[in-house]
N, C-alpha and C positions, 0 to 999 in steps of 0.2 A: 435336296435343293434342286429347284428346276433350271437344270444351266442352259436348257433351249431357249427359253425366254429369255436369257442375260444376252448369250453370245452363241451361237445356234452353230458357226463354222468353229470354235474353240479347237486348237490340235493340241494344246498343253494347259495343264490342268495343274495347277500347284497349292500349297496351303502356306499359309506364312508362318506357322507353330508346326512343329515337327508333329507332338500328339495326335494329329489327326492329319485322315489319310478320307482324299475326295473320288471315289470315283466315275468313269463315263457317264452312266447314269444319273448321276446328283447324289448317289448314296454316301454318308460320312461314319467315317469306321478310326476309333480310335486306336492308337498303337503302341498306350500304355494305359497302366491303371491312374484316374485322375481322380480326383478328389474336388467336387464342388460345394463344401459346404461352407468354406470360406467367403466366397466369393461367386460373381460368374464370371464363365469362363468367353472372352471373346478371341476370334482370331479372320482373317481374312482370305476369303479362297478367291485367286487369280487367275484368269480367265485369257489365255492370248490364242492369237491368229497370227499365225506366222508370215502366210503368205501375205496379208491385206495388212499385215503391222497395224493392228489391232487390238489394243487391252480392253477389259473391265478385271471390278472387284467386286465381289460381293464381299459384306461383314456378317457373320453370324454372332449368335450370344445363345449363350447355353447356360440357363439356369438349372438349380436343383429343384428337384420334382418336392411337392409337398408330402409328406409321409398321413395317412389317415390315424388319426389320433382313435385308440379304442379307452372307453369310459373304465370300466376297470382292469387294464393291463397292468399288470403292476412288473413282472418277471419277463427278462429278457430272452426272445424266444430262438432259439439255436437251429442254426439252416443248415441242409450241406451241399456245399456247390461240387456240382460234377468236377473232375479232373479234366485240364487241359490238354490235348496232343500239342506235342511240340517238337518238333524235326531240328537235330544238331543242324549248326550251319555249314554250306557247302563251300567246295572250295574246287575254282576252276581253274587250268593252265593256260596262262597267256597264250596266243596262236597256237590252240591243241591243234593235232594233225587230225584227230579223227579216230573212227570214222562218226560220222554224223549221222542221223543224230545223233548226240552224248546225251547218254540219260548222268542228271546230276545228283539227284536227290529225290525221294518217297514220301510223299505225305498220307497217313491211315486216319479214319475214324472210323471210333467203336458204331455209332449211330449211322454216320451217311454212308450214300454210296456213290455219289457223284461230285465230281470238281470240277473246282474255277480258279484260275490265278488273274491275279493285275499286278504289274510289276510293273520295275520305274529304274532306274541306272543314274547311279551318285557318281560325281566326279567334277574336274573341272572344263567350263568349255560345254557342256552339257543342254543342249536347250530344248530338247524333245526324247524321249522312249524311244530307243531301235526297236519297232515293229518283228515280232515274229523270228524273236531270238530266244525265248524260252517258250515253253507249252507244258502242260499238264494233261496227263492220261484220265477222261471222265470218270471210269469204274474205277485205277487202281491208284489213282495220284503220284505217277511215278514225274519228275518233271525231267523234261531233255531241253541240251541244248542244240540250234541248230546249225550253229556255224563257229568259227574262231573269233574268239576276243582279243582287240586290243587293251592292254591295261592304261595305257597312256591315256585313253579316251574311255575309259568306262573302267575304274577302279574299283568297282562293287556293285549288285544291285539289291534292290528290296521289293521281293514279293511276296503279297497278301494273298493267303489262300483261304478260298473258301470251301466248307463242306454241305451238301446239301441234301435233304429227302431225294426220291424220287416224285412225290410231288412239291416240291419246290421250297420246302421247311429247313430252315438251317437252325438244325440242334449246338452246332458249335461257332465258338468265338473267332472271328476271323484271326488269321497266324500270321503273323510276318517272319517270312524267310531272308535271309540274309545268305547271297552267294557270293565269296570274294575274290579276282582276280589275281590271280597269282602272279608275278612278275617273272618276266626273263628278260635275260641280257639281249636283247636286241635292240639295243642305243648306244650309238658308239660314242663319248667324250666327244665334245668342241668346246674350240677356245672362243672367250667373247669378243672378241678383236680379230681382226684377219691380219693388223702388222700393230704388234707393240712398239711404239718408238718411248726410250729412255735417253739420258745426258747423265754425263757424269763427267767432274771437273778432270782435268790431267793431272796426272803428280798423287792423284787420291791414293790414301791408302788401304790394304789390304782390308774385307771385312765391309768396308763403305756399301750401304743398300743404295743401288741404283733401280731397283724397278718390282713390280711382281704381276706375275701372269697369271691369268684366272681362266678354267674352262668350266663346263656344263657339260650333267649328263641327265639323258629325260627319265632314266630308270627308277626304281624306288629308292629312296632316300636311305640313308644307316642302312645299306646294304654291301654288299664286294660287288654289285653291279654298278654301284656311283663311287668307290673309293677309286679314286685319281690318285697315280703316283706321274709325276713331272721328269722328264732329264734333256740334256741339249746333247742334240744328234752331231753338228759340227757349227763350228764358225769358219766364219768368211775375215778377214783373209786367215788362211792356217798357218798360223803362226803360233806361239805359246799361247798357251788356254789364257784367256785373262780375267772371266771372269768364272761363277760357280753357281748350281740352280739350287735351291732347296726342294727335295723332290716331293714333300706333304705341303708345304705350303705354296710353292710355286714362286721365291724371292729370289732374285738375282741381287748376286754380292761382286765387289770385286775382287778378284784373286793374285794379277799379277804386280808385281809389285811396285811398277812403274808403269804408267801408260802415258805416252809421250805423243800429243793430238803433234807435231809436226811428222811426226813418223808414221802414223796412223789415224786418223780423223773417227773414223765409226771401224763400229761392228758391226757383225749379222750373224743372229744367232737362228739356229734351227732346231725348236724344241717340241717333243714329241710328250704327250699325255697318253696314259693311259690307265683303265679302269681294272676291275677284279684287283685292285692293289698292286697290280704294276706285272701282273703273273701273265706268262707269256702268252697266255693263251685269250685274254680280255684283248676287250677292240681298244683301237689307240686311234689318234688323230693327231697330227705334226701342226705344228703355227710358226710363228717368224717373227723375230725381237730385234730392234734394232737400235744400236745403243750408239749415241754419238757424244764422242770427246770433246767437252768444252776445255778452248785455252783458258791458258794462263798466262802472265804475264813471265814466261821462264827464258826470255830468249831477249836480251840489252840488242839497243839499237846501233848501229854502226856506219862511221861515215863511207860514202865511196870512193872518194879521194881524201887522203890526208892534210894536202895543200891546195886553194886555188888562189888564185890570181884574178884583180880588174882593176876599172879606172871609171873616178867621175871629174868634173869638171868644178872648179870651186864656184862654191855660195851658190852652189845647184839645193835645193831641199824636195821632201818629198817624192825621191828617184831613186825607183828599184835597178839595184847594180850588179847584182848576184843572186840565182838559184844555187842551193845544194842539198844532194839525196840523200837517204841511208838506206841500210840494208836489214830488216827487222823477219825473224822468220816468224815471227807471232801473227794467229788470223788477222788478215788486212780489214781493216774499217772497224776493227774492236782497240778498248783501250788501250790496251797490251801492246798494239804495232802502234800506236798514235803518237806520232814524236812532237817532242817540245823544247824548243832553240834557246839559248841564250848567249851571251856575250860574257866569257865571264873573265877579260883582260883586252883590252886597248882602246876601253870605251869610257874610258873616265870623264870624259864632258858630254856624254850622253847624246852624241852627234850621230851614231847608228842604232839602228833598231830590227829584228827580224825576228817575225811571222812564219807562220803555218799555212799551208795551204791543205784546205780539209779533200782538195779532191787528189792531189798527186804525195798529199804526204811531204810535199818538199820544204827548205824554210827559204822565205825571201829574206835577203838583208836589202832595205835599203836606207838612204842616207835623211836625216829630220832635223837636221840644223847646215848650213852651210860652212866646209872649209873653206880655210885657208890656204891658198898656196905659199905665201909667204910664210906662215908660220910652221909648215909644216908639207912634206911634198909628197908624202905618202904614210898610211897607217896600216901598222898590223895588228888585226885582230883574231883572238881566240874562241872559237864557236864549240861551246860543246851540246848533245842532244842525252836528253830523257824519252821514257816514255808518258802517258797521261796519269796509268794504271801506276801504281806501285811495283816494284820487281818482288818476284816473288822465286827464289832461291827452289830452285828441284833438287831432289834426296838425291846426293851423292856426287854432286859438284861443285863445282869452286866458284866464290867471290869474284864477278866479273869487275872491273874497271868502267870507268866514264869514257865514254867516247869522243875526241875533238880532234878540231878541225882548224888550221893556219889560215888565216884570207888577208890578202895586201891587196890593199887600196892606194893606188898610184892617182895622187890630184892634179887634175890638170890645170895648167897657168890660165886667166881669163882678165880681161880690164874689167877692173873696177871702178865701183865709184869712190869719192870722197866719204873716208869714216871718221867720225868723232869718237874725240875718246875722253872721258868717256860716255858712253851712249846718252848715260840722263847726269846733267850737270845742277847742283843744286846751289842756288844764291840765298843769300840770308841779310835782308835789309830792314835798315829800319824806319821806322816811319816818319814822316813830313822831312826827308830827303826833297832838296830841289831838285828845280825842273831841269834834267842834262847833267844829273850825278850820273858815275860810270860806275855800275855795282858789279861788273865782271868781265870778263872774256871769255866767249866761245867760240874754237877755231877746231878745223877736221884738216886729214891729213890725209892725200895721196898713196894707197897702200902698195902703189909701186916704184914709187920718189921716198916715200918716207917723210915729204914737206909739204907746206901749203901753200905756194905758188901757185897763184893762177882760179884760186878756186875763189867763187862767190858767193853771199849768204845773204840770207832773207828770211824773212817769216810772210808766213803765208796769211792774207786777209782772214775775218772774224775768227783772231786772238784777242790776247789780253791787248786793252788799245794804250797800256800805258806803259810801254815796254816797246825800245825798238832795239835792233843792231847794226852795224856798220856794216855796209856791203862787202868790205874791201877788208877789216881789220877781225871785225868778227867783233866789235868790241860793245858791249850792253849797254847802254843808257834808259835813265828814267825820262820819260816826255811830259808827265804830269805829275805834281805832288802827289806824293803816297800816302794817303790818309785811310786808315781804317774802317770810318765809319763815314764814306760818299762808294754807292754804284756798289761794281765788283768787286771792289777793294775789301768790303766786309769780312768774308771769307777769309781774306788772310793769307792766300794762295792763288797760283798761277800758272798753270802748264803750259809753255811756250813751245812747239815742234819749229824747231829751223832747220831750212833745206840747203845743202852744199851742193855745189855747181863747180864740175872742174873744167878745162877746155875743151874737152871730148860731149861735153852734153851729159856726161853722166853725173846719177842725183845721188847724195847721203842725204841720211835725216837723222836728228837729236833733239832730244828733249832738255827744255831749260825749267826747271820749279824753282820759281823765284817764292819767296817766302817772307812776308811782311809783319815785321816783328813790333810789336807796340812802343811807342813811346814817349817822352813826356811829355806834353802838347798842353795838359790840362793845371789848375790851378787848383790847391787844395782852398776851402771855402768851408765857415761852420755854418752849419744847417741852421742854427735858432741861434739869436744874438740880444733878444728883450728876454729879460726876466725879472721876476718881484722877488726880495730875498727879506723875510718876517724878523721877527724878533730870537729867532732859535737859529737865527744863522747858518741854516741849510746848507750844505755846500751846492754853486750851481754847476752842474754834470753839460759838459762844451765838445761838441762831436762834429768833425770834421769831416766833408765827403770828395775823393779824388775820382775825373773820371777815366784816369789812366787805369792802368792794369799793372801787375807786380812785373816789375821788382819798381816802378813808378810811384807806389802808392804807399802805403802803409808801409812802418811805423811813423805819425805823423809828429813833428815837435812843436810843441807851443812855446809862445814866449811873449810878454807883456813890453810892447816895445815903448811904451809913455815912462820916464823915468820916477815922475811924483806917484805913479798909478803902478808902478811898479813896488813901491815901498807902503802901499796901502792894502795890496794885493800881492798873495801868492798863487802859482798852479800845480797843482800835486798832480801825480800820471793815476791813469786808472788801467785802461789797456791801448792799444795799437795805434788808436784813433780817437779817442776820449779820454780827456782830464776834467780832472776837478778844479771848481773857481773859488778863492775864500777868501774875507776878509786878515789880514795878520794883527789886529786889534780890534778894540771896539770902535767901529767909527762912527759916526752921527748918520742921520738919517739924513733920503736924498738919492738923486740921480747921479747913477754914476756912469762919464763911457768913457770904456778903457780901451784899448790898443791892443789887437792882439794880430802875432805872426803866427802862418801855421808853414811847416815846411816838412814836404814830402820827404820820400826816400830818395829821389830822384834829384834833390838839392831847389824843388821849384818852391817860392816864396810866395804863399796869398797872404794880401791886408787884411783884416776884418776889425770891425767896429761892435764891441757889447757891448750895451746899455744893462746895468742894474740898478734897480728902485731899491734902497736899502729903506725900506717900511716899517713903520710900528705898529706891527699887525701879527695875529695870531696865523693867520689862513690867507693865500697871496691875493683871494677874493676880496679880502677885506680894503684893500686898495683900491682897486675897482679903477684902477688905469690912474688914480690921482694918487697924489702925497699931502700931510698936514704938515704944517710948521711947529714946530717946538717953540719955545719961550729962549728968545735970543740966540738963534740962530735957525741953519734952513731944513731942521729937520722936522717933521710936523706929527700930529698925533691923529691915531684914528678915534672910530666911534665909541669903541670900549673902550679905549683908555682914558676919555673923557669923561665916559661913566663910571670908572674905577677911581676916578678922584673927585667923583660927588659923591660916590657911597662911602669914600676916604673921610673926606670931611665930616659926612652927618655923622659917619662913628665916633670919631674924635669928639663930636663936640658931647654925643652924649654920653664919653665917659666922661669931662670935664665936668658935667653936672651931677655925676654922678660926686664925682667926686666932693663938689662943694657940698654938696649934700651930706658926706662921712662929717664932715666941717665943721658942720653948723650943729650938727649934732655932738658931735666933740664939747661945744664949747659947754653942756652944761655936764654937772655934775651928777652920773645918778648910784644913787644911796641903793645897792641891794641885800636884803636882809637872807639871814643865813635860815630863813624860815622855811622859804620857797627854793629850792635846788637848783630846779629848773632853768629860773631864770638867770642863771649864772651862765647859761650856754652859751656860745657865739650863734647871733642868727646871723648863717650864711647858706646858700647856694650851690660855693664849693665844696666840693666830697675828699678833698686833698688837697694838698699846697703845692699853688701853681707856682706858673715863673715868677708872678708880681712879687712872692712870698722872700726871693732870691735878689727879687732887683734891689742898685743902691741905695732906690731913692723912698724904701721904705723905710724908715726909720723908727725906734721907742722913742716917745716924749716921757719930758717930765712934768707931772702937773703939777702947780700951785696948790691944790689942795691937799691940807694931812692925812684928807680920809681917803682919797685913791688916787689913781696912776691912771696915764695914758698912754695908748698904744697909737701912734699915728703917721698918717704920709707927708713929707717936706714937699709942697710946692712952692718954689717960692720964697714968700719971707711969711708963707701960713703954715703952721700945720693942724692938720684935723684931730678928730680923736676918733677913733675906733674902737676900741675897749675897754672897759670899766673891771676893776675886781671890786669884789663887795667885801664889805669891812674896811675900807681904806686901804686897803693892800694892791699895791699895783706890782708891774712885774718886777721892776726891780728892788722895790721893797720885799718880794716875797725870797727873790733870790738872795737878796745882800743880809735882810734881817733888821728890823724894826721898818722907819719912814724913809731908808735907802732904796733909789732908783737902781733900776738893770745899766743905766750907766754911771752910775755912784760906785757900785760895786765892781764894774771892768777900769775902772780907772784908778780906783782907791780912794779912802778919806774920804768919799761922800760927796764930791762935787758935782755940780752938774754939769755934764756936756752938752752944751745947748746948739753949738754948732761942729760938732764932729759924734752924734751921738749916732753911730751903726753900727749893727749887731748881726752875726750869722746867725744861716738859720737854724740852726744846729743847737744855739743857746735857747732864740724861741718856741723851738722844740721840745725840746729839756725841760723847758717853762710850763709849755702847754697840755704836752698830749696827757704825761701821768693825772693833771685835774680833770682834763675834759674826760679820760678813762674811768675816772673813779665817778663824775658826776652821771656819765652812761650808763654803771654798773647798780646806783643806784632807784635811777629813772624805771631799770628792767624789772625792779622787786616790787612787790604788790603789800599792802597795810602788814602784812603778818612776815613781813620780810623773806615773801617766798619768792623764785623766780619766776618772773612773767615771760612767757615766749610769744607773745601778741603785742609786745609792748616796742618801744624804741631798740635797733639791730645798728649794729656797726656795719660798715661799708667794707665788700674785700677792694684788691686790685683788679680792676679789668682793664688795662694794657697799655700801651703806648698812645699815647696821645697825637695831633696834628701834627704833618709834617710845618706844616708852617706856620708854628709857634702859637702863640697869642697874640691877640690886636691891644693889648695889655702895654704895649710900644708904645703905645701914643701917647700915653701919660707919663715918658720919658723924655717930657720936653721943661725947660727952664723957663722957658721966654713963650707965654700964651699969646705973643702976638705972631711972632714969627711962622709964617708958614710954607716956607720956603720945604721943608722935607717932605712936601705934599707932593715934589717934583720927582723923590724920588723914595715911591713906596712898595719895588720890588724885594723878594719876592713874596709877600705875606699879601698884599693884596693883589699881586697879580692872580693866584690860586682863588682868591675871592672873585674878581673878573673873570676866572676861567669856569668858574662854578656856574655865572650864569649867562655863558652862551650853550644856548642849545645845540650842540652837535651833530 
């Protein structure tokens, strides 16, 4: 490689892969056997100038050569490589004495006769080859060295020797030698620290690690030239050993079994290292530890005087009256000495208070409500102190006690002013009080007369403005009506301050809360007084509004105060403030206004006036703010009931025809032969026996003719016929036996009953069903007397029929003129009316 063209000044030459080795000239020399058929092989030879701080790099890449393929080699052909020289490696003494040169080691070849080394020195810290520290002998390859090695700075080196012709043919593979610096103890131990400082609490126990000290030595490592052994030469102060070193590891423990920081704060340890394993003859080096006692809190604080004594002035606040010290031997400005005051006896109205003072440690007491000298001309109080810290008990002493302290406070006499007693006075009034009612007395009192001679009172501008008091008496008046709901009054409340004034000019002050209690002022009043009440006589629901407040208000009582209106009407209670309004019979239709009292809880009485439209209507709309008159008298009818007694009438009329029509057909006789079955049926409609079948006024006739009977209805002085048996057999002929009627046979001997002729229906049953049964059973069969299932079926039961009856009613009349029941055709045709309004 041409390294004049890279870097022409280069002083170090390096390669970045060990395997090869670059030298002065550019030549590259490997220094183990490689293998490139893998891959190629790259690596980077580095280039510096020491002086002018100057790099390059070159890269190189080293492929495998191609091998010449031969056409028929078939057999692997066997070489034999010469044997390499190779020189055991040397081994030199760190700072030999000599003499020098030191020849160190011999290199032969069988072939050459002339040598070359390049050599290179491995270590750390290493940035360039010491120049002119080994050489090789040309002819014989002996190498010397030419001065003393340090090992610290040159822990090995590595030189490549070469062998060459005498004209300049190098038959052998360049060598690397390996020479290695032997080590001696010439590094003496140092510690990494020039002053260890550690802490350790007080009180600690034996064993406790407080610290560990560490030295350095530059020799060779896993040697007895770097085995450190540790011990402590002396401490400061000499007193008992207190603590203990570990001499392999270098840990300081503690030993003594008490270490009391008021007694001793620190140590100073003087601790000696030394190497070959501690053997007297290794170099050593001394260092210095310094260990300092942290407190504790082991030392109660205490007062300096037991009792003190002072004085303040009454109704003084805010005025420090006393310092007091203690005596704490714990480090001052740590928690431990930090004392903490209190009061713990003669301060039951919490009229003294004392603090700390963080820079002298002392407690202030002073005074945060004002004595009395009247009540009291001096106080003793009980001061005792703590620390901040928790006390923390040292091994082998006793349970200390709480420290306190006596203080009398002597108060001195001062004029006062006028005091109310007491300070805030409370009135309780009620409302719409006139104007110059007296709702109290507020008077103060001289606290060195004990009277109130001489003092005057006032309330001071923008207060309550409906409130004054007497100068002279002290005494409360109202100056405007108390009303709740005008101004300030809403509220409900009033804070008055009034100022006492004795002869001397001096002022008291007190507070008056007057307090405005509601009252009955208001009239109770029902809310809704019109109402329409229909035909299902609704009860109407009557709700009363007060605008008092409790206990003024609710439960309200009603009470119907018209006497006639009173016996027509009741009130039933519902809750608090609402009743029910109801008729106590049926009354006619019409405008009703009744009287009604409502009275509070408060005993207050409102009038009220309800109106009710008692309506012949379904829905209260159906009145529609008017009433109909009835038929002689002032109740009237509405739209639908007018219509329910036109669809009343057209029904009537056409059962009446219906019926003339049974009648007329009655009157003739008809002849049915027993040829035809069939027509022996009844043709009807009904699938069962209604109510008609049950009423009186159906009745059996008896007919004139011998060849049949009739079944028929009395209206009247007519009766119709309905029924015919064929063969001349009527019902009661067929029951009694031969030309006897069904009421020949209930009477006896055959007579006719022509006006008492009625029959249950129980007997016309009797009569009927087993014929109509057998003429069914026969109608089912077909020519060859087989059963027909397509033919005529009997009917079952399917259920309960109309609640409201049959219109079968109306043909329950005597007198076809009369029509006066048209007046009253509930409830069968109301249900017909209610049928058709659309809902």
């Amino acid at each position: 490689v041409d390294l004049k063209e890279c870097l022409q000044s280069a002083d170090f030459i390096s390669s970045s892969d060990g395997n090869f080795k670059i030298l002065e000239d550019g030549s590259v020399y490997t220094t183990s056997a490689l293998s490139l058929s893998a891959e190629k092989k790259t690596f980077t030879i580095l280039l510096k100038d020491s002086q002018e701080q100057v790099q390059k790099k070159i890269h190189v890449s080293l492929v495998e050569e191609e091998k010449k393929k031969t056409r028929h080699a078939r057999d692997t052909i066997l070489k034999r490589t010469k044997r390499r020289w190779g020189p055991i490696p040397s081994v030199m003494i760190e700072n030999s004495l000599g003499p020098f040169p030191l020849q160190i080691q011999q290199v032969q070849s069988d072939t050459a006769q002339n040598y070359t080394i390049y050599y290179s020195a491995s270590g750390p810290g290493i940035d360039q080859d010491p120049k002119g520290l080994f050489y090789i002998e040309r002819e014989t390859g002996n190498i010397f060295a030419t001065r003393a090695v340090d090992r610290e700075q040159y822990p090995s080196f590595q030189i490549i020797c070469f062998a060459t012709t005498p004209d300049g043919y190098s038959p052998e593979v360049p060598l690397v030698h390996t020479i290695r610096i032997e080590d001696d103890n010439d590094n003496a131990p140092r510690f990494t620290q020039e002053v260890f400082q550690f802490s350790v609490p007080e009180n600690s126990k034996p064993g406790v690690v407080v610290g560990r000290v560490t030295a350095e030595d530059r020799d060779e490592p896993y040697t007895l030239h770097t085995t450190l052994k540790y011990r402590i030469v002396s401490q400061t102060p000499p007193v008992t050993p207190a603590f203990s070193l570990h001499g392999d590891t270098g840990v300081i423990a503690v030993l003594l079994p008490q270490l009391d920081r008021e007694l001793v704060p620190s140590y100073t340890l003087l601790i000696e290292v030394r190497d070959m394993a501690g053997q007297p003859f290794g170099l050593c080096t001394t260092g210095t530890a310094v260990i300092r006692i942290e407190d504790t809190n082991d030392n109660a604080p205490s007062f300096r005087q037991l009792q003190y004594e002072t004085q303040v002035e009454e109704n003084r606040v805010n005025v420090e009256i006393l310092r007091v010290s203690v005596v704490d031997l714990d480090e001052p400005g740590s928690p431990g000495s930090g004392a903490v005051y209190e009061i713990i006896r003669g301060n039951d109205d919490r009229s003294f208070e004392i603090t700390t003072d963080r820079n002298t440690n002392e407690g202030i007491l002073c005074v945060v409500k004002g004595l009395d000298y009247e009540s009291a001309k001096q106080r003793v109080l009980v001061i005792a102190v703590n620390n901040e810290a928790p006390y923390a008990l040292a091994p082998h002493s006793q349970q200390v006690s709480q420290s306190t302290s006596t203080v009398t406070v002597h108060v001195l006499d001062a004029d006062e002013g006028p005091v109310f007693n007491p300070c805030v006075l409370r009135i309780d009034v009620k409302e719409c009080e006139e104007i110059g009612t007296s709702i109290g007395r507020y008077v103060a009192e001289d606290p060195e007369t004990g009277n109130s001679e001489g003092i005057s009172y006032r309330i001071p501008p923008g207060q309550c403005n409906w409130i004054s008091i007497d100068e002279r008496s002290g005494e409360v008046r109202t100056i405007k009506v108390l009303d709740r709901d005008v101004g300030e009054m809403r509220r409900g409340q009033c804070n008055i301050t009034v100022l006492a004034v004795d002869r001397n000019g001096k002022t008291g002050t007190g507070t008056i809360q007057v307090f405005i209690h509601p009252g009955n002022k208001n009239y109770p009043r029902i809310t809704k007084t019109d109402f329409i009440m229909c035909r299902d006589r609704k009860p109407i629901c009557l709700t009363a509004q007060d605008g008092d407040e409790a206990p003024y208000s609710t439960p309200f009582v009603y009470r119907i105060t018209n006497r006639d209106m009173a016996s027509m009407w009741k009130i039933t209670r519902h809750n608090d403030n609402s009743v029910y309004l109801v008729p106590k019979d049926d009354i006619q239709y019409g405008v009703y206004d009744i009287p009604i009292s409502v009275t509070d809880n408060g005993g207050k009485v409102g009038e009220n006036q309800v109106r009710v439209n008692v309506c012949d209507c379904l829905t209260p709309s159906e009145c529609n703010g008017r009433s109909r008159q009835l038929a002689g008298g002032n109740v009237t009818l509405g739209i639908w009931g007018i219509l329910a007694m036109i669809l009343g009438s057209l029904l009537l009329l056409l059962i009446l025809i219906t019926i003339c029509g049974c009648c007329g057909a009655g009157a003739m006789q008809r002849h049915v032969t027993d040829d035809c079955a069939n027509h022996n049926l009844i043709i009807s409609n009904t699938e069962a026996p209604g109510e008609e079948v049950m009423d009186h006024n159906i009745i059996p006739l008896q007919s004139t003719c011998d060849q049949g009977g009739g079944y028929g209805v009395k209206t009247g002085d007519q009766q119709t016929f309905e029924m015919v048996k064929g063969r001349g057999h009527t019902l009661e002929s067929v029951k009694g036996g031969g030309h006897q009627t069904l009421g020949s046979v209930k009477e006896g001997g055959g007579q006719t009953m022509m006006d008492n002729c009625r029959y249950s229906y129980s007997e016309w049953h009797n009569f009927t069903h087993p014929r109509l049964g057998e003429k069914v059973h026969l109608c089912r069969q077909d020519e060859e007397q087989k059963h027909s299932e397509d033919y005529l079926l009997s009917y079952n039961y399917e259920g309960k029929g109309s609640l409201a009856g049959s219109v079968g009613c109306c043909s329950d009349q005597h007198e076809e003129e009369a029509l006066d029941f048209l007046d009253q055709l509930e409830p069968k045709f109301r249900t017909l009316a209610e049928t058709c309004i659309k809902r």
